[in-house]
C-alpha positions in Angstrom: 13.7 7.0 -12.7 10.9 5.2 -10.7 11.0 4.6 -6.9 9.8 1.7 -5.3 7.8 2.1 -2.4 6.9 -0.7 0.6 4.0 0.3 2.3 2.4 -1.5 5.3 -1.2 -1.2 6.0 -2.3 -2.7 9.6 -6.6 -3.5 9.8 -8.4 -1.8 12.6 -10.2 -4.4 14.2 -13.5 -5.8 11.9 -12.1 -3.7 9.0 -9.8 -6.1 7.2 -12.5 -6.2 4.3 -12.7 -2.7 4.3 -8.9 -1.9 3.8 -8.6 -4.8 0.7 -11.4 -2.7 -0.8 -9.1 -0.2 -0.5 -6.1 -1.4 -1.5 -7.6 -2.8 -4.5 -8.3 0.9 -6.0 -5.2 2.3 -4.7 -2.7 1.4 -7.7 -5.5 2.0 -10.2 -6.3 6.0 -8.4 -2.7 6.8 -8.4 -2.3 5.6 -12.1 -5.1 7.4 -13.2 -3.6 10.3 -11.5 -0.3 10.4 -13.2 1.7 9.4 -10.0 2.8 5.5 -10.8 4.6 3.1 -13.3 1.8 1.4 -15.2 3.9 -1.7 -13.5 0.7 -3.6 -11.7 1.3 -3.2 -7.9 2.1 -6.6 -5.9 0.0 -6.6 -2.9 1.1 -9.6 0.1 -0.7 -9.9 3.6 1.6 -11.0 6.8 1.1 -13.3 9.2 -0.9 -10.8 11.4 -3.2 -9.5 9.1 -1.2 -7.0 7.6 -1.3 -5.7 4.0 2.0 -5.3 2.1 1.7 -3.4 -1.1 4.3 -2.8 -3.1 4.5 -0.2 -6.2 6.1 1.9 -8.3 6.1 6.1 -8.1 7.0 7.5 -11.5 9.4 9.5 -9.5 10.7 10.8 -6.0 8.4 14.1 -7.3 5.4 12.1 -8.2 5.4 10.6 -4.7 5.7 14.2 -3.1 2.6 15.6 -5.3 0.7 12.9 -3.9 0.7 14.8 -1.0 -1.2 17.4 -2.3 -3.7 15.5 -5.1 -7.2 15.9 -3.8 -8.0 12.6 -5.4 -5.1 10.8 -3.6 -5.7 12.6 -0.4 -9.1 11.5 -0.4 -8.1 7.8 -0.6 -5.3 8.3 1.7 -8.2 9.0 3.8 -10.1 6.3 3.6 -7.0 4.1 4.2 -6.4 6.4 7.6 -9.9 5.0 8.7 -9.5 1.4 8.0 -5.9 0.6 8.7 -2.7 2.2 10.7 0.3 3.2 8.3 3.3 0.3 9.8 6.5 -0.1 9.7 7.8 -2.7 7.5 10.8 -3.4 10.0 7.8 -4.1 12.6 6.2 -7.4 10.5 7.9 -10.8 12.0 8.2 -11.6 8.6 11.0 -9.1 8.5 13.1 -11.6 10.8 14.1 -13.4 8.5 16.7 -12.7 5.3 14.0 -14.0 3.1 10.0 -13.1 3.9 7.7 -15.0 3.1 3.7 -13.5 2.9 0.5 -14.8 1.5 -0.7 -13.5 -1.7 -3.9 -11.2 -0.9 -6.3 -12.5 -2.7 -5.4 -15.7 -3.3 
């Protein structure tokens, strides 16, 4: 059974660019690595700046081998240097019983 994952990406400052680079091959990596639904990811941007992707792990043990993928960890890495890793509670979108975001992208 797939598990849906929320994950909040936070730009460093001047590297908002960078991370939607980023984000962009993110789905597409961990597809080619085995890891997600071929389900396309839905990826939102807060009010501050922050990215919201949302996607689907193949299973709870797909999202654990990420941890240990050398392709994935690579990425990961790139994300650690663009962005901080948030807490979806902490978005003021989250206020409210229905958030709203912006499509990224458009």
């Amino acid at each position: 059974m797939g598990i849906f994952v929320i994950a909040c990406y936070h730009p460093k400052p001047g590297l908002a660019h960078e991370l939607n680079a980023v984000v962009a091959r993110h789905h597409a990596t961990l597809l080619s690595e085995g890891l997600v639904s071929a389900q396309p990811s839905i990826t939102m941007k807060s009010e501050d700046g922050t990215v919201v992707e949302v996607f689907e792990w193949l299973s709870r043990e797909s999202s654990m081998s990420a941890h240990t993928n050398p392709v994935v960890q690579a990425l990961w890495q790139e994300f650690a240097r663009v962005c901080d890793f948030v807490p979806l509670a902490s978005l003021k979108e989250t206020e409210s019983a229905f958030a709203h975001f912006e499509r990224l992208g458009g």
